[in-house]
C-alpha positions in Angstrom: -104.1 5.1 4.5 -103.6 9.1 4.1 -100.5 10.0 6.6 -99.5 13.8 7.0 -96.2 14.0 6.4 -94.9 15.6 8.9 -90.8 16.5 8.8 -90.5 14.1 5.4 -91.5 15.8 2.4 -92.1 19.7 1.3 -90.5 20.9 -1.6 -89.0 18.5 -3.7 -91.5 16.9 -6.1 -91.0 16.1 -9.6 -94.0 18.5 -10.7 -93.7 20.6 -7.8 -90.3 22.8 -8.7 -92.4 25.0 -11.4 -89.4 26.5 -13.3 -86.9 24.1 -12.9 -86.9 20.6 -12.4 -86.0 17.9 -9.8 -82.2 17.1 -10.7 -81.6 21.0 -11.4 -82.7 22.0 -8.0 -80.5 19.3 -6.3 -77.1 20.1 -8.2 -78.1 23.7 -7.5 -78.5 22.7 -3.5 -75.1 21.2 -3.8 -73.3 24.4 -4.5 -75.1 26.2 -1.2 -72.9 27.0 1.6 -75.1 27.3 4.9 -74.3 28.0 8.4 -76.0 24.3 9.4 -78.6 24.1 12.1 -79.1 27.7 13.1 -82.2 28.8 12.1 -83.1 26.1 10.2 -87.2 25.3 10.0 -88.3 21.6 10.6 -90.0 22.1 6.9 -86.6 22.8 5.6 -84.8 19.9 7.3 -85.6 17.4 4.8 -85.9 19.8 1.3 -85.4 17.2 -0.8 -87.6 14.3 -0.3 -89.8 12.4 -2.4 -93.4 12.0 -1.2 -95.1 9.1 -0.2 -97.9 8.5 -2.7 -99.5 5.9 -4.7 -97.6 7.3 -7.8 -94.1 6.9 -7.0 -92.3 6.8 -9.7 -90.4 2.7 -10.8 -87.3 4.3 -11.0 -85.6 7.4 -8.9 -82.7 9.0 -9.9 -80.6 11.7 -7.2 -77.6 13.8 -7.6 -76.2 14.2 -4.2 -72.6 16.5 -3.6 -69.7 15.6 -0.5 -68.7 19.0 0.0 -67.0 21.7 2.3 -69.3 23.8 4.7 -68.9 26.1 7.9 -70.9 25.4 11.1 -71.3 26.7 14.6 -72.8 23.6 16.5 -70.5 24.7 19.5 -70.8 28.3 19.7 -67.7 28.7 17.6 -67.1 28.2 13.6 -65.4 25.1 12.3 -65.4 22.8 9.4 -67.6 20.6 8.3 -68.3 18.1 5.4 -71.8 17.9 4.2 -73.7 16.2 1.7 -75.9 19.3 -0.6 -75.0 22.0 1.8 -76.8 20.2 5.1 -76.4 18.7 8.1 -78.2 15.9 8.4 -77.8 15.5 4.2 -81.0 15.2 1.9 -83.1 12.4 3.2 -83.8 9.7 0.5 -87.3 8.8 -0.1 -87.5 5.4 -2.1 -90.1 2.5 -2.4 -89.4 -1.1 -2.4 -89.0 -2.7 -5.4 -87.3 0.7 -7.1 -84.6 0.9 -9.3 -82.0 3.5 -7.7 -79.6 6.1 -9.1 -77.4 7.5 -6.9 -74.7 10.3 -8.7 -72.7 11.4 -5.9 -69.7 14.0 -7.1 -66.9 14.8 -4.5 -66.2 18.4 -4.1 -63.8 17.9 -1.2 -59.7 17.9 -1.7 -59.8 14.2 -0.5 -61.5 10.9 -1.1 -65.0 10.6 -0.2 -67.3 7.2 -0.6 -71.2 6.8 0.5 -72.4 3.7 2.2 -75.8 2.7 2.4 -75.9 1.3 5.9 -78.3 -2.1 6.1 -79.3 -1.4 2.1 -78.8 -4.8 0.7 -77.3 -4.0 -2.0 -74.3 -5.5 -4.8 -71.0 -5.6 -3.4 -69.8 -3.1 -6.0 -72.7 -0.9 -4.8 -72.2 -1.2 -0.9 -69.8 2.2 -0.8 -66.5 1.0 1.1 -63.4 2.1 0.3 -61.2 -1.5 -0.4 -64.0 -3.8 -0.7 -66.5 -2.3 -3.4 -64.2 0.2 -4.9 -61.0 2.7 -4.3 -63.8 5.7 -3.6 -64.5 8.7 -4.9 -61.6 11.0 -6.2 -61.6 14.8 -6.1 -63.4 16.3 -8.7 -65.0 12.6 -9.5 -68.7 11.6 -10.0 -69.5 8.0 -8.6 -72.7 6.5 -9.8 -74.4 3.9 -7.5 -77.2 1.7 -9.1 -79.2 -1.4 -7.3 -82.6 -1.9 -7.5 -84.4 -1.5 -3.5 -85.4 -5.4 -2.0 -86.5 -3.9 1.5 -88.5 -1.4 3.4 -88.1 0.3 6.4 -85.8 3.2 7.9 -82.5 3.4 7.4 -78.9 6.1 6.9 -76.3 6.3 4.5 -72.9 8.4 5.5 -69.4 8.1 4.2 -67.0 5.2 5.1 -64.0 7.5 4.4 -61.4 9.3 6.5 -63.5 10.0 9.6 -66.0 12.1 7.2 -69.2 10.5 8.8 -67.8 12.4 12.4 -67.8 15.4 9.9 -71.1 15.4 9.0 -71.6 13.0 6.2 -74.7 11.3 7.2 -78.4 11.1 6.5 -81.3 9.1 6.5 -83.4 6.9 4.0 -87.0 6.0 4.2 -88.0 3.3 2.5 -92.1 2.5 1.9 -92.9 -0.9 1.3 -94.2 -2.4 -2.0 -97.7 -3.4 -0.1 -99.6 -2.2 2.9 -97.5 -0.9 5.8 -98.4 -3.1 8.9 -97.6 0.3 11.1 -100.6 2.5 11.4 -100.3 5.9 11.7 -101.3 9.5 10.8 -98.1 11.5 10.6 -94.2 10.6 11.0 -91.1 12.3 11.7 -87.2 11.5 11.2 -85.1 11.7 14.2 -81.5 12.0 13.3 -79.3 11.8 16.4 -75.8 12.7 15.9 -72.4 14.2 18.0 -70.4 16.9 16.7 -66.7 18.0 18.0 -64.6 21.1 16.3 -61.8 19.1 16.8 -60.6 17.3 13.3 -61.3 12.9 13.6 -57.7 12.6 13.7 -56.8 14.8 16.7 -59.8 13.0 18.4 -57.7 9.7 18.1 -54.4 11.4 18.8 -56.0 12.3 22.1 -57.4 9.0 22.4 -54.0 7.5 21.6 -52.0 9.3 24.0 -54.7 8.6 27.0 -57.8 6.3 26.7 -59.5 8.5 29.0 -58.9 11.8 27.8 -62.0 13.2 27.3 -63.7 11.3 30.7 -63.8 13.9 33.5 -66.1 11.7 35.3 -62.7 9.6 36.8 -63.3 8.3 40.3 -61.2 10.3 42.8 -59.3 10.3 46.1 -62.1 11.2 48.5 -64.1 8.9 46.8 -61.5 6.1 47.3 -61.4 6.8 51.0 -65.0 6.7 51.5 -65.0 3.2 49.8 -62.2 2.1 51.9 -64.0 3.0 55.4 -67.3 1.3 53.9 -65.7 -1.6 53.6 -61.8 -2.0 52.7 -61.2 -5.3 51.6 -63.8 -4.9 48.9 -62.7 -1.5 47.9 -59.1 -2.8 47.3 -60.2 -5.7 45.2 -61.9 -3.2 42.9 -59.9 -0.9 42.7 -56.9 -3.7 41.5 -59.3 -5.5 39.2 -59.8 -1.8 37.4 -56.6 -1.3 37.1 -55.8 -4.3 35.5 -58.3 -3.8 32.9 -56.7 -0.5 32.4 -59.9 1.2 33.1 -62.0 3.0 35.3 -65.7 2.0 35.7 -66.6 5.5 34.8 -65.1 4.8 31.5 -68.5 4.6 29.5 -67.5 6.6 26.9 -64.7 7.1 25.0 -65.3 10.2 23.7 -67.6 12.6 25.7 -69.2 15.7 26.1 -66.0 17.3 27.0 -65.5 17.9 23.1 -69.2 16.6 21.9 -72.0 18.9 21.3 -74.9 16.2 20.7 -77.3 17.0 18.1 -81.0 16.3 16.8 -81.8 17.1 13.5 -78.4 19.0 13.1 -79.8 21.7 15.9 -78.6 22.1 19.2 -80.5 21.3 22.5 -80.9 25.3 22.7 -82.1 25.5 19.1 -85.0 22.9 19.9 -86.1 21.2 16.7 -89.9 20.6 16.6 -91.9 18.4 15.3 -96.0 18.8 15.0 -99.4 17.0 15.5 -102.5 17.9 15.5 -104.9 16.6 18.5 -105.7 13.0 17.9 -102.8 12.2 15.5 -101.0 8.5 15.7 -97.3 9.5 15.2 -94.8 7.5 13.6 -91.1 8.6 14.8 -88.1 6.8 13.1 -85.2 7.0 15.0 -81.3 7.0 13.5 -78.0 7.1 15.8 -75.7 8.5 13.2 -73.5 9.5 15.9 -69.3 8.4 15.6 -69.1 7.2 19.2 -72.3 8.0 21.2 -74.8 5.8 22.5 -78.3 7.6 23.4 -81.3 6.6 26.0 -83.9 8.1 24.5 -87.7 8.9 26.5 -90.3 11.3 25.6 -91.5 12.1 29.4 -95.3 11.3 29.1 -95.4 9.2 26.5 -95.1 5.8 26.2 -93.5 4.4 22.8 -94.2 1.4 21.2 -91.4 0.3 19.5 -92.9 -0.9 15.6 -89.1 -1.5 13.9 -85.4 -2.4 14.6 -83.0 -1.7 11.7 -85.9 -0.9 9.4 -87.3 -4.7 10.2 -90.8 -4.8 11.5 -91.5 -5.9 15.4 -94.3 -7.0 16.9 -95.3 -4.1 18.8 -93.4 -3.5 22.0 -94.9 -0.9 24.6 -91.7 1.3 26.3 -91.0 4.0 28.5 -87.0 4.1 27.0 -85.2 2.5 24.8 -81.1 2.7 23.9 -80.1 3.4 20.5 -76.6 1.9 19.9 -74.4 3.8 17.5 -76.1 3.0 14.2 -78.9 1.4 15.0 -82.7 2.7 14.1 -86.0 2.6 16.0 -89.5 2.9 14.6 -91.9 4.1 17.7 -95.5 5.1 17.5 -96.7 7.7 19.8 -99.9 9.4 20.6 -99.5 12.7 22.0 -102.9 14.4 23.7 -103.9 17.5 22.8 -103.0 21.0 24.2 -99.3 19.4 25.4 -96.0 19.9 24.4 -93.7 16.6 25.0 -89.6 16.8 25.3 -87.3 14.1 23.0 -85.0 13.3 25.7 -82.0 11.9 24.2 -79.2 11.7 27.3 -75.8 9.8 26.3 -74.8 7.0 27.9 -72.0 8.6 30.0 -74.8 11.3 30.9 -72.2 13.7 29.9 -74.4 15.7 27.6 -78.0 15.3 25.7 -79.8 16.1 22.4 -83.9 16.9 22.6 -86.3 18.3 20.5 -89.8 18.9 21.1 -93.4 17.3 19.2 -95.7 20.3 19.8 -99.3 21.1 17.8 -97.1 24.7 17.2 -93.9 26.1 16.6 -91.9 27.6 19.6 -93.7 25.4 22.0 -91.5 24.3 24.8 -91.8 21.5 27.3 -89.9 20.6 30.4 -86.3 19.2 29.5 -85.5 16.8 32.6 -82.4 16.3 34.5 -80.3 14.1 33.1 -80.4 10.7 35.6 -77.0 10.0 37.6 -74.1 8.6 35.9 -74.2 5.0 36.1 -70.7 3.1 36.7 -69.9 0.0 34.9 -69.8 -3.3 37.4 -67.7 -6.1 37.8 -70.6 -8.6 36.6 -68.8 -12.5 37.3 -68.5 -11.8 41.3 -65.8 -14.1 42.9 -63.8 -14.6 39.0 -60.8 -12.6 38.3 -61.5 -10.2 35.0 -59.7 -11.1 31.5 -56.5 -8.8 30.6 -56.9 -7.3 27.5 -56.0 -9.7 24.6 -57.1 -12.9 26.7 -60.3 -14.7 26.9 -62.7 -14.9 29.4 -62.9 -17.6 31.9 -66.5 -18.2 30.8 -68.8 -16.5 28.2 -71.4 -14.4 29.9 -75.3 -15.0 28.3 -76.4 -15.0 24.7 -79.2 -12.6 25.3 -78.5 -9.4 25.5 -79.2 -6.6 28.0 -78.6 -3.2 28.7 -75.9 -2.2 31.1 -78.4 -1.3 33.8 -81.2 -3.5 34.8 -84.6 -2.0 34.9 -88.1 -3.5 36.1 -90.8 -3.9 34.2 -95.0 -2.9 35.1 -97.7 -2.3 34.1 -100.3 0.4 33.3 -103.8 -0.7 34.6 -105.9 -3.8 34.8 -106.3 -4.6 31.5 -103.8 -2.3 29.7 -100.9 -4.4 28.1 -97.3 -4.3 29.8 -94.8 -1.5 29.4 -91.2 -1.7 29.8 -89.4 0.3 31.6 -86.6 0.3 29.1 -86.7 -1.5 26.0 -84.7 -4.7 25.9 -83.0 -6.7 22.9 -84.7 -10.2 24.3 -88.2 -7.6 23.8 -87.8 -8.4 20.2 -89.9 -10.6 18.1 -89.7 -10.5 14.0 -93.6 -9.4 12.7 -93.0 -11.6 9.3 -90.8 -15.1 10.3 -87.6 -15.9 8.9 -87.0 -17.5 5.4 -84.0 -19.5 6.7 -84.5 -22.1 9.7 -82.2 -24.5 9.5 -79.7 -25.3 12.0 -76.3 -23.5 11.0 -73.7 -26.1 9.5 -70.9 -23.5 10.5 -69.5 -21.3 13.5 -67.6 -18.3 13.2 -66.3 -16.5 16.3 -65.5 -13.4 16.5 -63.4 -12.6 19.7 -64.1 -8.3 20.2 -60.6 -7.2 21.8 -58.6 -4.4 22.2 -56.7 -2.4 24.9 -58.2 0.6 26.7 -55.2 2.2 27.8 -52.8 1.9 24.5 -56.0 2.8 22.7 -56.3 0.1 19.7 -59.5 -2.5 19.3 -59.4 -5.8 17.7 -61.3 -8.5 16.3 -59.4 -11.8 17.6 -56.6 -9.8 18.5 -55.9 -8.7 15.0 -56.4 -5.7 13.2 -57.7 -6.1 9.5 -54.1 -5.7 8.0 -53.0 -8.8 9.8 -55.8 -10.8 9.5 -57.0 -13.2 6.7 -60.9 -13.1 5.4 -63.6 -15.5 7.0 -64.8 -17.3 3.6 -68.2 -18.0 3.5 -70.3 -19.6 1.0 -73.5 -18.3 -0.7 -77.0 -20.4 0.5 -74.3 -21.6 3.7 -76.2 -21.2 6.9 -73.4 -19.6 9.3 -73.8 -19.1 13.1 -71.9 -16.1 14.0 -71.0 -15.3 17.7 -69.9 -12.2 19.1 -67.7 -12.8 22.5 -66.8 -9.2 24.3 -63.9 -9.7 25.9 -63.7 -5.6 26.7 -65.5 -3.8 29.7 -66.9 -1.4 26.6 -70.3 -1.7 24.1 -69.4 -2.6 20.6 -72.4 -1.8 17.7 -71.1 -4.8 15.8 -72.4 -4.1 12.3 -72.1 -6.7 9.0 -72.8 -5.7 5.6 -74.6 -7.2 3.0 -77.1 -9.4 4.9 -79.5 -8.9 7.9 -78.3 -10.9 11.3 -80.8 -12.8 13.0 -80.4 -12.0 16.7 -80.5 -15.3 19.0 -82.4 -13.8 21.7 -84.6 -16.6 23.3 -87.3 -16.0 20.4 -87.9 -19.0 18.5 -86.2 -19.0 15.3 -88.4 -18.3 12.9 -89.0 -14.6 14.9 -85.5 -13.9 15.9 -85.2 -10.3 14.9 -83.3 -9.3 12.1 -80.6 -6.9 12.6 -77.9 -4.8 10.3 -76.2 -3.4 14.0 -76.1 -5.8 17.3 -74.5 -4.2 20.4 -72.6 -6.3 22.0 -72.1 -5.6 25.8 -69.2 -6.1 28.0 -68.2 -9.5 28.9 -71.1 -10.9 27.1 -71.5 -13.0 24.1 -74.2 -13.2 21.8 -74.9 -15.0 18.5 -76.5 -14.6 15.3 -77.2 -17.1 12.6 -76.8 -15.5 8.9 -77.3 -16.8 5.1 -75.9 -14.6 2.2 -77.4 -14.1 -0.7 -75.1 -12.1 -2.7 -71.2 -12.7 -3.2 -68.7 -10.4 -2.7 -66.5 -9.0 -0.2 -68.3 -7.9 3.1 -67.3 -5.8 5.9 -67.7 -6.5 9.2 -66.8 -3.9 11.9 -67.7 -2.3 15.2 -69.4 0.8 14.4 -68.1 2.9 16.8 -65.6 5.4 14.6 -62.5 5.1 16.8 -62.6 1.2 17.5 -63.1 0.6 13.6 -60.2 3.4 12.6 -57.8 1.2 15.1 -58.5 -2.2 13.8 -61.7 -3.7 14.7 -62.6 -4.7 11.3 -62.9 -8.1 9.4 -63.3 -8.8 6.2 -65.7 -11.7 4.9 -65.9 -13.2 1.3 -69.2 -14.8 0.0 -68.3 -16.4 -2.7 -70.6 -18.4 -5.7 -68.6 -21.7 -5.6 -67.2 -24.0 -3.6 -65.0 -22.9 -0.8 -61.5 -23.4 -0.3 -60.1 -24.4 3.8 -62.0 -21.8 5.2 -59.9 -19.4 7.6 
């Protein structure tokens, strides 16, 4: 089917570059030091992407560069890292069944590494730092091979030293070896991102010294009073359960727009990235959070989205007014946009402390309206007459194994014979388009209890940071049931490498979705069944920057033979 490309593909062809060729142009890009997302074109956003043709080549070879670069996301200059001088870095265009070369030198005064988030790819290929390989030195040139065994859209940043906060992200597109099941006429990337001038490690220092640093959204004294003449008793038992959780139920987010400019495309709300159609178009929008610590709600006012793809996996179609994008997860949505309007990407954060937006016009400069952002939600006590878990304790009783967003929303529908939309898109929404491989009834359970401390600032997998914990052993072909019990009052993007996890959500197994990134909400559990297919040492983390730099991180080894006691 002929697609306009849209935002994925202008300059960088092999034949394309007249004078010089392909890899010239991209070690030359690396060496370019620009001031990232002001005054940057859509077109230019993604320089160096391959088309998506008939022709594409077996084998793809790309020289990317970790380097310095200055920006001015927040009105003042800073610091960045950058992969080829930009912000989002080069997207990657590949096709499934392609052999891969990936040369990635490190221009930077410290160790760098590249990860190719929900890639399934050799352990010695995955890109993190103490389980494929030490990373990439100063001065050093890295090369990644694998050959590409999926499709869909996906990102790749660095697993190193808080660089993915600096910039060191971007996305991959992969087209699949057959027909695409999604139809449509044109498609756009959507990078969603946060950005602070202050350094990662200042950011946890802050953190460190007060969980709630950067929330200004803190219930006060009036508001206190008020509760207390509405009704006392209740207002009392709240307030103690809150403060033995250490928290404060406007704690949504740990770090906020206090110190986070929120970015789409690398360009501010003010600089208003744009993305075309033409009248008539079908348009395909894949969707990546490659923010450290934000979670987006994300609505294009007057449109409704139906959701084709979760972590690069096709969906059945699933018709939505909203969906939330944890912290590395992506969404594929189709949209159909009329002609002669302008529609707003509406991307508010979860603590509705700030928002990224764009804008799909039929021209450039075209504005639409930006709504208000909706009120701060506050988190609630959700087991009513049970006294809440200390940190570092379990619960009295697991919540539900089928996830759901932190606030409820109902469901209609559009017409008489028009097929339901949801108001906001829910994980128990989605069903796998192609079923499972792997059926059978897992002959193992692995629990992983998500802990941590709010107000000393550390998070935990079953109250152990990875230095003090031993590996899960698992066993290649071994069918594994893996729950997730959140013992916190916080969301943690739980994300294992090396194999997709199929989410337990009240589909039958054979559709359970398959997901890289699961968010796991407070006081819930949920559980996913997994079979490896490759050996090697895994990570397993929550993908939130700060609750993976303090300990919330396992390590799990696949191995060929047969297993030792397993830990």
């Amino acid at each position: 089917m002929p697609r306009h490309p849209g935002s994925l593909g202008f300059l960088a062809t092999p034949t394309g570059l007249a004078s010089i060729d392909r890899r010239q142009f991209l070690r030359m890009s690396a060496g370019f030091s620009v001031l990232s997302g002001v005054g940057l074109r859509s077109q230019e956003l993604w320089a160096f992407v391959e088309p998506a043709d008939e022709d594409f080549a077996e084998a793809v070879e790309y020289d990317l560069a970790v380097g310095h670069l200055g920006v001015s996301f927040s009105g003042d200059s800073a610091e960045a890292r950058a992969i080829n001088g930009m912000i989002p870095g080069p997207l990657l265009r590949l096709k499934e069944g392609q052999d891969v070369i990936l040369r990635v030198t490190n221009n930077l005064d410290e160790t760098t590494s590249l990860h190719w988030h929900g890639l399934l790819v050799p352990f010695d290929m995955d890109g993190v730092p103490g389980f494929s390989y030490s990373g990439i030195e100063p001065g050093e040139t890295f090369t990644y091979r694998f050959r590409v065994r999926q499709s869909g859209t996906y990102w790749y940043h660095s697993h190193s030293g808080g660089q993915e906060q600096r910039g060191v992200y971007a996305p991959i597109v992969i087209d699949p070896a057959g027909d695409d099941p999604v139809e449509f006429d044109r498609e756009h990337v959507i990078v969603l991102s946060d950005w602070t001038d202050e350094k990662p490690m200042e950011v946890l220092r802050n953190l460190k010294g007060n969980g709630g640093y950067y929330n200004y959204g803190k219930r006060t004294l009036p508001g206190f009073v008020k509760d207390l003449f509405d009704d006392a008793g209740a207002a009392i038992r709240d307030r103690d359960m809150w403060g033995r959780m250490r928290m404060d139920p406007t704690d949504l987010a740990d770090v906020s727009g206090a110190t986070y400019t929120f970015l789409l495309n690398g360009q501010t709300a003010e600089q208003n990235w744009t993305g075309l159609f033409c009248a008539g178009e079908r348009v395909r929008l894949r969707i990546v959070n490659a923010a450290a610590m934000t979670y987006f709600d994300l609505k294009i006012p007057g449109l409704t989205m139906t959701v084709v793809q979760a972590d690069g996996q096709d969906v059945e179609p699933v018709a939505v007014e909203e969906l939330q994008i944890a912290t590395a997860e992506t969404y594929d949505v189709v949209v159909e946009p009329e002609a002669g309007q302008a529609y707003t990407i509406f991307a508010q954060t979860l603590d509705r402390s700030g928002f990224a937006r764009g804008t799909l016009s039929e021209r450039e400069g075209a504005e639409a309206h930006v709504p208000a952002r909706s009120p701060r939600p506050l988190r609630k006590m959700p087991m009513a007459g049970h006294e809440m878990p200390m940190a570092g304790h379990e619960m009295p009783t697991a919540a539900t194994n089928m996830p759901t967003n932190p606030v409820a929303h109902a469901e209609h529908v559009v017409g008489p014979a028009s097929r339901t939309v949801h108001a906001k898109l829910e994980y128990a929404h989605l069903r796998a388009l192609s079923p499972n491989v792997d059926v059978r009834e897992p002959t193992k359970t692995v629990v992983f209890r998500l802990t941590g401390d709010m107000e000393r600032y550390f998070w935990t997998l079953n109250d152990k940071k990875l230095s003090d914990s031993d590996p899960i052993r698992l066993q290649v072909g071994e069918r594994v049931r893996i729950q997730f019990v959140n013992e916190t009052m916080m969301e943690h993007p739980m994300h294992l490498h090396g194999v997709f996890m199929e989410l337990q959500n009240g589909q039958d197994r054979a559709h359970a979705p398959r997901k890289h990134t699961i968010s796991v909400n407070p006081l819930e559990t949920v559980e996913a069944h997994v079979t490896y297919e490759v050996a090697g040492p895994w990570a397993l983390h929550c993908h939130l920057l700060y609750h993976m730099a303090t300990g919330m991180f396992a390590r799990v080894e696949v191995t060929d033979g047969p297993l030792a006691e397993n830990t």
